[in-house]
ROVEXFI-666237 format. One line per 8 residues: number of its first residue (from 0); for each residue z, y, x of N, C-alpha, C. Coordinates in pm, whole numbers. Atoms other than C-alpha are relative to their C-alpha. Example, Ala and Ser with C-alpha at 12.3 -4.5 7.8 and 13.67 -1.06 7.14 Angstrom:
0 = 0,-119,89,780,-450,1230,0,120,90 ~ -6,-119,-82,714,-106,1367,73,109,-77
end
This chain:
0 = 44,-3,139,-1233,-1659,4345,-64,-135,-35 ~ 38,141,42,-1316,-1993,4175,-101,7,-100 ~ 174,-38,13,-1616,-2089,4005,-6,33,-161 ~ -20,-42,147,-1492,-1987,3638,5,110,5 ~ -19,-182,-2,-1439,-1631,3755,-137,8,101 ~ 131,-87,-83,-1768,-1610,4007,-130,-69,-170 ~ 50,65,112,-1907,-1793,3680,-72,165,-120 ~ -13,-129,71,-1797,-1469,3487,-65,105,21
8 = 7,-104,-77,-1886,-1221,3664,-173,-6,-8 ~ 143,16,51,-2289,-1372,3608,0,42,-148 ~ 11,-17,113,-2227,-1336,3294,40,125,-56 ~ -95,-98,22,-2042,-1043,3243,-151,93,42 ~ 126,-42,-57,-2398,-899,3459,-111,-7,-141 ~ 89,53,121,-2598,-1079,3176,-22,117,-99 ~ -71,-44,85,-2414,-912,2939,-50,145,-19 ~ 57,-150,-20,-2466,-560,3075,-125,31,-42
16 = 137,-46,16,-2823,-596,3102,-60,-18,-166 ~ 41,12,171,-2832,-651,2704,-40,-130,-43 ~ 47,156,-29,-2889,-1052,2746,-96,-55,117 ~ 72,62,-66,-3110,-1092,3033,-12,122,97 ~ 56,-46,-109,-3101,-977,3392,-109,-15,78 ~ 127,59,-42,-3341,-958,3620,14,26,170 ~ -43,66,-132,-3396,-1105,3966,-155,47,19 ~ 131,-60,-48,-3653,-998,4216,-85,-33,7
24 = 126,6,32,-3951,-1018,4356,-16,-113,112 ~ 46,67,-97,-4167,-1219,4588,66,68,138 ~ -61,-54,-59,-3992,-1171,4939,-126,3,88 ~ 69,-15,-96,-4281,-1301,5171,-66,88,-16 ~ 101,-60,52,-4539,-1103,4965,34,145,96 ~ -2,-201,6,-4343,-712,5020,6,-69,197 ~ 16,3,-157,-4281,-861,5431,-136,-27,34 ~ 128,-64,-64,-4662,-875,5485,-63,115,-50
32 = 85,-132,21,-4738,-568,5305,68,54,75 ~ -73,-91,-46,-4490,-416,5536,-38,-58,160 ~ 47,56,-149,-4731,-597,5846,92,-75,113 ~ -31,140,-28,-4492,-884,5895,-92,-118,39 ~ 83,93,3,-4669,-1163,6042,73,-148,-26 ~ -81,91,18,-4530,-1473,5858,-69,-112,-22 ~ 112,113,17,-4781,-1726,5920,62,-69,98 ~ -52,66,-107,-4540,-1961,6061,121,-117,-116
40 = -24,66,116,-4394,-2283,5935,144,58,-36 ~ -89,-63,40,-4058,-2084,5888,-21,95,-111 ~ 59,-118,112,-4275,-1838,5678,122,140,-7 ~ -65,-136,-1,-4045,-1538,5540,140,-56,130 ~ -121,-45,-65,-3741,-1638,5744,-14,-11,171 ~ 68,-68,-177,-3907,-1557,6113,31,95,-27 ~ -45,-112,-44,-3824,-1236,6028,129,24,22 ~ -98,-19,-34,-3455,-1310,6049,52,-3,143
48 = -13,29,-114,-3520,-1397,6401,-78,157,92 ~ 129,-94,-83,-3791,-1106,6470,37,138,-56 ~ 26,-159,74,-3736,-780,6222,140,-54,-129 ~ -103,-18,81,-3360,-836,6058,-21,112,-74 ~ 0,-121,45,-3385,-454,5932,-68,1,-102 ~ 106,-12,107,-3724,-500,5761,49,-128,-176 ~ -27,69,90,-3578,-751,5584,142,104,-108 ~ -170,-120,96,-3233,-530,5455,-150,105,-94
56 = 96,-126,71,-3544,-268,5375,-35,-89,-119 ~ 25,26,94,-3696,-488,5151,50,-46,-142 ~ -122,1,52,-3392,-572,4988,29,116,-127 ~ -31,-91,33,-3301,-246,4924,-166,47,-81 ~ 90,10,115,-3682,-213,4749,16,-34,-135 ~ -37,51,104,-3582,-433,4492,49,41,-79 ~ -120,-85,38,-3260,-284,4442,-19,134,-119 ~ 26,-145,56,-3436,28,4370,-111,-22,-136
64 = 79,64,133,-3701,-146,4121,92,-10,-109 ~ -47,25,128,-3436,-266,3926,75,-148,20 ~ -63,167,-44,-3331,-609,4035,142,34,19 ~ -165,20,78,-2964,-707,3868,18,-72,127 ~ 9,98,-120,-3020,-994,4151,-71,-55,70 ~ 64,22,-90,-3118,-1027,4484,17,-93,56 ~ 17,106,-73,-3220,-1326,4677,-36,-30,140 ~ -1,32,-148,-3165,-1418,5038,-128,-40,68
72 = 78,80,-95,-3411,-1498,5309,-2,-87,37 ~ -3,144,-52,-3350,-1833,5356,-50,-77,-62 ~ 35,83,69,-3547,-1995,5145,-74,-116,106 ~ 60,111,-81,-3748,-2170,5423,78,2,124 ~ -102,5,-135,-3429,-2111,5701,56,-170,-23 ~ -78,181,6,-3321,-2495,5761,61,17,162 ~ -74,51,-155,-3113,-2556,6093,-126,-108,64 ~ 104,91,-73,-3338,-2847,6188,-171,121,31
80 = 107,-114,-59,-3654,-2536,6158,47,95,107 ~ -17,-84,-106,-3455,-2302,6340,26,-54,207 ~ -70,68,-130,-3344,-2580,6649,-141,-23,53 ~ 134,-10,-69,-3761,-2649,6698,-39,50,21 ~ 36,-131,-80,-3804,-2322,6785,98,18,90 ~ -35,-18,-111,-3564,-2386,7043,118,48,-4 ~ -125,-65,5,-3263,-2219,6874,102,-71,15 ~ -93,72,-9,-2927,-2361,6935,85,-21,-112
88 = -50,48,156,-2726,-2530,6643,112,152,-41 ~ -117,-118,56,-2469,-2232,6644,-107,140,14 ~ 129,-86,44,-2817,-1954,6658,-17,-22,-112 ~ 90,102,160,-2950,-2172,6338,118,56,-103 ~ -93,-60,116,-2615,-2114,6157,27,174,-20 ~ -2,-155,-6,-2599,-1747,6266,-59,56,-61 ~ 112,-21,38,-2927,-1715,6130,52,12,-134 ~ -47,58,155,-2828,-1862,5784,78,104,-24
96 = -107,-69,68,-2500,-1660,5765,-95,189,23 ~ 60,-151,-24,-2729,-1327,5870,-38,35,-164 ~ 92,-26,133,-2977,-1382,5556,92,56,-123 ~ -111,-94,145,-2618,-1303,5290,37,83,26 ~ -70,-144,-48,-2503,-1052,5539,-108,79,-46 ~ 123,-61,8,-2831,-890,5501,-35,72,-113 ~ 50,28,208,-2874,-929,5099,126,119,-18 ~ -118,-72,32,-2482,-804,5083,-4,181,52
104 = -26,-165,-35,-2504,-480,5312,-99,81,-107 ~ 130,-100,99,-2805,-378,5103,40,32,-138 ~ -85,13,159,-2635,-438,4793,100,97,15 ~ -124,-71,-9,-2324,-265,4896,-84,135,33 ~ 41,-167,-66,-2537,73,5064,-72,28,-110 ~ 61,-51,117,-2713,82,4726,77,28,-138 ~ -89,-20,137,-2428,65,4471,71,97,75 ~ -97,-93,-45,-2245,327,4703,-43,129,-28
112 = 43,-94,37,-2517,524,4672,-8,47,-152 ~ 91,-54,151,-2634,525,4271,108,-26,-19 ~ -78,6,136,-2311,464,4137,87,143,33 ~ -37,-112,3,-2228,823,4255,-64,82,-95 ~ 92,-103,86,-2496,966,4029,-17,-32,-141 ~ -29,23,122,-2426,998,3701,-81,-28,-108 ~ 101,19,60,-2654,866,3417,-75,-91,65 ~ 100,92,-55,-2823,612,3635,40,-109,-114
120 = 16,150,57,-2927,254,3512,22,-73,66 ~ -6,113,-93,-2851,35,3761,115,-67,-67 ~ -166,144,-13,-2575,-275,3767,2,-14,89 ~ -26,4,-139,-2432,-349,4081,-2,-116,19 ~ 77,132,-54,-2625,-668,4170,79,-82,80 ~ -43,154,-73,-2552,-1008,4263,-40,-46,111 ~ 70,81,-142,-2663,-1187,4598,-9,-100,-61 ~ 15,128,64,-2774,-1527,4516,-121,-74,140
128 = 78,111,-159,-2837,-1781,4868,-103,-41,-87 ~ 62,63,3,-3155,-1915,4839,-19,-140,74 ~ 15,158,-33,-3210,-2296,4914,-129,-26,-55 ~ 136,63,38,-3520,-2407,4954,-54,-183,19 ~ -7,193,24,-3645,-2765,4847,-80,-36,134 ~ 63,89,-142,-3693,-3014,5145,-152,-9,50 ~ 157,-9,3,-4063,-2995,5083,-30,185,58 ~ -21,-137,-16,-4023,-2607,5161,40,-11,200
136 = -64,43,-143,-3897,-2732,5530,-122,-58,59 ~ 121,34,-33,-4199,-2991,5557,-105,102,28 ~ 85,-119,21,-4430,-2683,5490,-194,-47,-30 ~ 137,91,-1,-4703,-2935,5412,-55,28,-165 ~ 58,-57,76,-4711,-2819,5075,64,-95,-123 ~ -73,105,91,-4523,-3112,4880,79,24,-112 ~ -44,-28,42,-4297,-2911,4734,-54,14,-158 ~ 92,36,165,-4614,-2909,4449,-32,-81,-47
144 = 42,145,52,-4645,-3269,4479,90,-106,-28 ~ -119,109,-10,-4310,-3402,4471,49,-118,82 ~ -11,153,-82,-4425,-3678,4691,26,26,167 ~ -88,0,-151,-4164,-3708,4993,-4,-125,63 ~ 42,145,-56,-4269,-4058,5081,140,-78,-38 ~ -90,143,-10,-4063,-4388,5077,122,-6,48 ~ -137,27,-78,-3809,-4331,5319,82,118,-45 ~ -95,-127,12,-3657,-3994,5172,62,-27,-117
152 = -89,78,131,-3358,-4149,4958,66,142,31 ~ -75,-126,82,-3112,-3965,4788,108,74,127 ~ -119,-56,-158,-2843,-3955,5123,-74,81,109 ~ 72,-131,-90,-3125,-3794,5329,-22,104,-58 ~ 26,-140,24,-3199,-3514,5095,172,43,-3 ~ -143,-50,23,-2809,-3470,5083,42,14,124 ~ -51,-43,-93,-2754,-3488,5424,-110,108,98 ~ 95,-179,-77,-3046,-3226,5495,46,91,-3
160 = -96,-159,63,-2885,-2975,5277,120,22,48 ~ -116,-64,8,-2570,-3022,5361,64,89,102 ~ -63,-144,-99,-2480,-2790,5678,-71,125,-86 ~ 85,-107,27,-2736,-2547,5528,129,62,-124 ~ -30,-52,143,-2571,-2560,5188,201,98,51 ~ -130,-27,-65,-2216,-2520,5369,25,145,91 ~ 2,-122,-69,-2301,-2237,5596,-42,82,-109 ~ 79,-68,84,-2441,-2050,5343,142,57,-141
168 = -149,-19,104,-2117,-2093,5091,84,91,79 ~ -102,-71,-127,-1889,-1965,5395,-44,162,-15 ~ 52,-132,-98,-2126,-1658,5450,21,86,-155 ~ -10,-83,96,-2023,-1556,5108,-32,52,-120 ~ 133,-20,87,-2310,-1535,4812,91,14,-76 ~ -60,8,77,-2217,-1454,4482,-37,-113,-120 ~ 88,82,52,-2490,-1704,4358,-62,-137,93 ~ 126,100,-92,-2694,-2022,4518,-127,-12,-99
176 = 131,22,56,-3032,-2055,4423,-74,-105,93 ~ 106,70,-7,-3224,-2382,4450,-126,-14,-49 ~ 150,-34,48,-3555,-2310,4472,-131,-145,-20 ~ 139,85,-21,-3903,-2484,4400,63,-143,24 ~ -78,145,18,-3722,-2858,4329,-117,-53,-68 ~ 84,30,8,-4016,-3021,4289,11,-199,-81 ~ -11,107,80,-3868,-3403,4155,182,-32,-16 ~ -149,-24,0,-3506,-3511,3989,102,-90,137
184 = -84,73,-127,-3425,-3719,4348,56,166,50 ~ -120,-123,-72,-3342,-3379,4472,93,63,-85 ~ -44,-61,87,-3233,-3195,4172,139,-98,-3 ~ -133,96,-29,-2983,-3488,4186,99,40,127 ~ -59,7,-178,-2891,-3473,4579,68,128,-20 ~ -63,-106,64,-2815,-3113,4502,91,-19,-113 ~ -142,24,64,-2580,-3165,4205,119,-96,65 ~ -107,123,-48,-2384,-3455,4401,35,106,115
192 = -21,-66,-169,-2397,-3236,4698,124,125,-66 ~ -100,-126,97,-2237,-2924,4476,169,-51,-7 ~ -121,75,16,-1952,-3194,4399,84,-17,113 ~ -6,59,-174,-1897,-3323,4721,79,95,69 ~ -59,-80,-96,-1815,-3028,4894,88,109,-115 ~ -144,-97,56,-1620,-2853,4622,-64,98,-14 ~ 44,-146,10,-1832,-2521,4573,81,52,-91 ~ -57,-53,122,-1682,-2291,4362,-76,140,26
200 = 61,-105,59,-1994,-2077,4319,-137,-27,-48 ~ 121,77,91,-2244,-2133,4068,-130,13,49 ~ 86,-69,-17,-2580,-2172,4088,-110,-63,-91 ~ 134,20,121,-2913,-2221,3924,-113,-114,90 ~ 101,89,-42,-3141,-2515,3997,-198,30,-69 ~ 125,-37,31,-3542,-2415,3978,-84,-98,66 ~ 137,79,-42,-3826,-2654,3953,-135,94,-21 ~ 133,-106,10,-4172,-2552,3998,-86,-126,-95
208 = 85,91,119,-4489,-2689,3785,-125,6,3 ~ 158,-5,3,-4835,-2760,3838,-92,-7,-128 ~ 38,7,119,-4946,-2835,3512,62,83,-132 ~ -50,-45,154,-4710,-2646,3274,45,-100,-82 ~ -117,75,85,-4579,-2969,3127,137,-109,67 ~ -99,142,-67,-4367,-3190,3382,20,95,138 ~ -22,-12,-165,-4235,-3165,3749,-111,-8,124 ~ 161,39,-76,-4510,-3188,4033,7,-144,24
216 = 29,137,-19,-4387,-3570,4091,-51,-43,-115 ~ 48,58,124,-4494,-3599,3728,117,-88,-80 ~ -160,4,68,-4121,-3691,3633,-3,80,-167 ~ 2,-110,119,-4076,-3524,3273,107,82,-2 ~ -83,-97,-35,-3819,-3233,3262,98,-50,-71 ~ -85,106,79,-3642,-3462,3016,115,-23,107 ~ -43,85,-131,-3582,-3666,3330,82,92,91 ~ -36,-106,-133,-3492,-3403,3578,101,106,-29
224 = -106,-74,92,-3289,-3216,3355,186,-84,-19 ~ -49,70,37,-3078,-3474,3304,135,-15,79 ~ -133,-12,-111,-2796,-3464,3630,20,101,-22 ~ -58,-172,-11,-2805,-3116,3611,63,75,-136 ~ -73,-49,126,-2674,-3071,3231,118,-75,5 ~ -99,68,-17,-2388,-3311,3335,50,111,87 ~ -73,-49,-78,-2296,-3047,3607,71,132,-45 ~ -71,-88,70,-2032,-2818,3538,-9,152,143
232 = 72,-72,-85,-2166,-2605,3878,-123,57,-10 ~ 90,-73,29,-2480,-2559,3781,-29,128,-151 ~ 36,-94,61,-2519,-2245,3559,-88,-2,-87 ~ 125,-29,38,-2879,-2190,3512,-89,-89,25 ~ 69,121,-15,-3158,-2436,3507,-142,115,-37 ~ 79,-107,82,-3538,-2275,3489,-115,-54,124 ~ 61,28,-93,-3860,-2271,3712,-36,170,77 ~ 46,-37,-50,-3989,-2104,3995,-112,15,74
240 = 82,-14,-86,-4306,-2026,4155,-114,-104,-57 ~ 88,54,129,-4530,-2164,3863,-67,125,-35 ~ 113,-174,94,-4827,-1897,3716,96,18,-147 ~ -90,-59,170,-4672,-1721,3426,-51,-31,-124 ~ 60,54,111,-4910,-1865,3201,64,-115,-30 ~ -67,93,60,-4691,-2179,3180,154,18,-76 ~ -121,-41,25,-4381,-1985,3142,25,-40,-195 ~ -56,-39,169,-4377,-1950,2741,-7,-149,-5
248 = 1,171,45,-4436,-2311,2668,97,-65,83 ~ -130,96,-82,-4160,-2408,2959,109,57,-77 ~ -145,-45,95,-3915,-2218,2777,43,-36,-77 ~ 41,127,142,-3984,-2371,2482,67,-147,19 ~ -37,149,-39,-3946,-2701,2654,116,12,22 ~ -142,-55,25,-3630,-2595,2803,106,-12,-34 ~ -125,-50,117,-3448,-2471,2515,15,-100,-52 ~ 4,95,51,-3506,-2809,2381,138,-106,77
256 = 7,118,-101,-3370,-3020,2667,138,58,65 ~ -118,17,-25,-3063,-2835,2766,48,124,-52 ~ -50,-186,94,-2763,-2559,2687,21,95,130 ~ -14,-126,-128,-2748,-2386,3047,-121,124,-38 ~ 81,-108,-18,-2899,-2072,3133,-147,-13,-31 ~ 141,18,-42,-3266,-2036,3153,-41,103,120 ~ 60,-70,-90,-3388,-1868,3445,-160,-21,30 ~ 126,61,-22,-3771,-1828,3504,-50,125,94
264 = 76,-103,-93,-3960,-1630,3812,-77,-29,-7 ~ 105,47,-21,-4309,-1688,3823,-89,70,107 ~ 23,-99,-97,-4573,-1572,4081,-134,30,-53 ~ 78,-97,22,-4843,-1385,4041,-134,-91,-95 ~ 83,119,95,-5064,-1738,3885,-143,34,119 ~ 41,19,-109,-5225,-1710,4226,3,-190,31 ~ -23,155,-78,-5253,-2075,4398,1,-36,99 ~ -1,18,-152,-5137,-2181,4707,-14,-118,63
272 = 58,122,-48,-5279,-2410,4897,25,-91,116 ~ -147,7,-80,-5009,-2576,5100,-91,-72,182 ~ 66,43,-137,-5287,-2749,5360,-29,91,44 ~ 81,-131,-84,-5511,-2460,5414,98,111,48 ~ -100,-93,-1,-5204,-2235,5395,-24,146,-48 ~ -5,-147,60,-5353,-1964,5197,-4,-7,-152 ~ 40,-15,144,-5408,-1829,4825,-104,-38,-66 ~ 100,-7,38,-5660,-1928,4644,-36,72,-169
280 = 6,-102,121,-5788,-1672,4364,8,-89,-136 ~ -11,81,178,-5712,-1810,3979,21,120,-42 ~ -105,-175,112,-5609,-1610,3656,102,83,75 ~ -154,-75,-32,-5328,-1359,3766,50,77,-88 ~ -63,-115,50,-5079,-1142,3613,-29,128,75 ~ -1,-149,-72,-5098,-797,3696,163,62,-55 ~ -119,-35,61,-4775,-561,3628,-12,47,-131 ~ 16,-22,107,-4863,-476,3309,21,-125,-77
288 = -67,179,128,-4876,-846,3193,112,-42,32 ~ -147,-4,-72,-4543,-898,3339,89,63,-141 ~ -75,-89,90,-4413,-600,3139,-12,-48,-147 ~ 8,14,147,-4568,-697,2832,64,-170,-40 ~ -38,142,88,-4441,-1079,2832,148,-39,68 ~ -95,21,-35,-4124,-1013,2996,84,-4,-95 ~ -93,1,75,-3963,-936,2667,-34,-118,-108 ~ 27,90,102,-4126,-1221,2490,55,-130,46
296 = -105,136,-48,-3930,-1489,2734,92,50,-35 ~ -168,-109,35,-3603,-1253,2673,-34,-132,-115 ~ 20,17,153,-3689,-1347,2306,13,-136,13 ~ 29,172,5,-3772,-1744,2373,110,-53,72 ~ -112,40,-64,-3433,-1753,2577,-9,0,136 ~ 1,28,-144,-3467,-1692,2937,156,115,28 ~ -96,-53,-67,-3163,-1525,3068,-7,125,125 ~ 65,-32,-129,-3294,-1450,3418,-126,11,-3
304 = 154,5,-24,-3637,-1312,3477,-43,71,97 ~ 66,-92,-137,-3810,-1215,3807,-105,-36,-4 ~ 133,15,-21,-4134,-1255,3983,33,-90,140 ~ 32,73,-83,-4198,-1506,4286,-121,26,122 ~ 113,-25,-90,-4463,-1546,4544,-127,112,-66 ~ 168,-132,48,-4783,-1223,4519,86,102,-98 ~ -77,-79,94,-4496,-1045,4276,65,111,126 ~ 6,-87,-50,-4398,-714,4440,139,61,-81
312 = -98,-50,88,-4117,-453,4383,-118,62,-95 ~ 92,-74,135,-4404,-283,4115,35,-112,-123 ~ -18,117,102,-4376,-588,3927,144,-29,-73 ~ -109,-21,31,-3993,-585,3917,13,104,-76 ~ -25,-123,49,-3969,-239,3802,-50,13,-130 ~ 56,25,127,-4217,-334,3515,106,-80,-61 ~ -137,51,111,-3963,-598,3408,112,87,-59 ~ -122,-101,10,-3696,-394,3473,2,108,-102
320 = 74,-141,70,-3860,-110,3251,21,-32,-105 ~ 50,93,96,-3935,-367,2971,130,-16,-56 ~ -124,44,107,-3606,-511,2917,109,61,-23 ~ -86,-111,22,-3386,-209,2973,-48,78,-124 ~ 36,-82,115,-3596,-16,2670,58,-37,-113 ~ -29,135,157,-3534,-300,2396,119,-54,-1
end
């Protein structure tokens, strides 16, 4: 299937859900409420190595919330993370191709089930690889600061991604998701990389945002926007893993700046604190504010709307609730 018909087929999803599907939740968040220990620089994807199952379970959470589309465990799986724990280059890819097997069986044992029962609401959900930005690999926390130092040109972030991005196409997705893109040197490396190897399955590029008006390198979205509305691969354009309080005003921005998708997840407006490696308390959403401003991005043009890091399936199910009524 080529990338005008896996193209469709997002859209055609879209469509169903009345203009705007919705994508899940935080993954690490539901694997330590489920006494995962993911305090490791791999973070959620140790459990592909330690508790495969728990991961399909949480999956299938989502599923049941309401999530149009689910997102892989690999956001922090890199081959070079999995080989310093000792794994062997063909383990590392195993790994990778597990995280869509994983997403897919869950997907498939859940549409087998509800689309027997008549009157349900569901859509029979998308998979969508996660790719997580190079700073997501570091685990130093950069990914909020944009700053990858001096020596990380455009051919090293392209030749980081590229087995990852390659194994990951192979293993089948119906989506890629580049996550947390933190300045447009990658957002670039990624579109050239898309080219390069020929994908023919769309996907959505997500920056994150410390401030609510720019990129974390302090790039303007102008800027960063700018390769990725030239690409006829990328889909959706939007952020991730930003407090939801910046959301309405990024949309805004946005809608201005290009004609792709909008996709926006946000996380709970928690703050993470990439040295210390924990949360630190700020404003938050709760599921109720979720619910109540999920239909007011609908409205401002978002396409795609989930939740991110501290977001839960409760939180999904509120979206889900929200934009199925209206």
């Amino acid at each position: 299937m080529g990338l005008e018909k896996k193209s469709a087929l997002l859209e055609d999803l879209i469509e169903k859900c009345g203009g705007c599907a919705v994508v899940d939740g935080g993954f690490a968040t539901q694997l330590e409420i489920h006494g995962a220990a993911i305090n490791d620089p791999l973070w959620s994807a140790v459990s592909l190595i330690k508790s495969p199952e728990l991961i399909k379970r949480v999956h299938m959470e989502y599923l049941e919330a309401g999530a149009d589309i689910v997102v892989t465990s690999s956001y922090q799986a890199t081959i070079p993370g999995f080989i310093s724990r000792g794994l062997s280059m063909e383990e590392s890819e195993s790994l990778l191709q597990k995280s869509v097997e994983l997403a897919v069986e869950a997907r498939d044992k859940f549409w087998d089930k509800v689309s027997k029962v008549s009157g349900h609401s569901y859509n029979r959900a998308l998979v969508a690889a996660s790719i997580g930005s190079y700073g997501a690999y570091l685990a130093d926390g950069s990914e909020y600061s944009g700053n990858y130092g001096e020596d990380v040109s455009l051919d090293k972030l392209k030749d980081f991604h590229r087995r990852r991005l390659q194994v990951l196409v192979e293993a089948g997705p119906d989506l890629l998701a580049f996550e947390t893109i933190p300045n447009k040197l990658e957002a670039q490396a990624c579109v050239e990389l898309l080219e390069e190897e020929n994908v023919q399955i769309p996907a959505w590029i997500c920056f994150t945002s410390v401030d609510g008006e720019k990129a974390p390198s302090g790039e303007s979205f102008e800027e960063c926007l700018e390769p990725l509305n030239k690409s006829n691969n990328i889909y959706a354009v939007g952020i991730n893993c930003a407090p939801p309080q910046f959301i309405e005003n990024l949309i805004r921005k946005f809608s201005k700046l290009t004609k792709k998708a909008i996709v926006v997840y946000p996380n709970s407006g928690e703050v993470w604190d990439g040295k210390a490696k924990k949360w630190l308390p700020s404003q938050c959403f709760g599921d109720d504010e979720f619910e109540m401003f999920a239909t007011k991005w609908r409205d401002l043009g978002a396409k795609l709307i989930g939740g991110c890091c501290r977001t839960t399936p409760s939180t999904i199910k509120a979206i889900s609730r929200d934009l199925k009524r209206r």
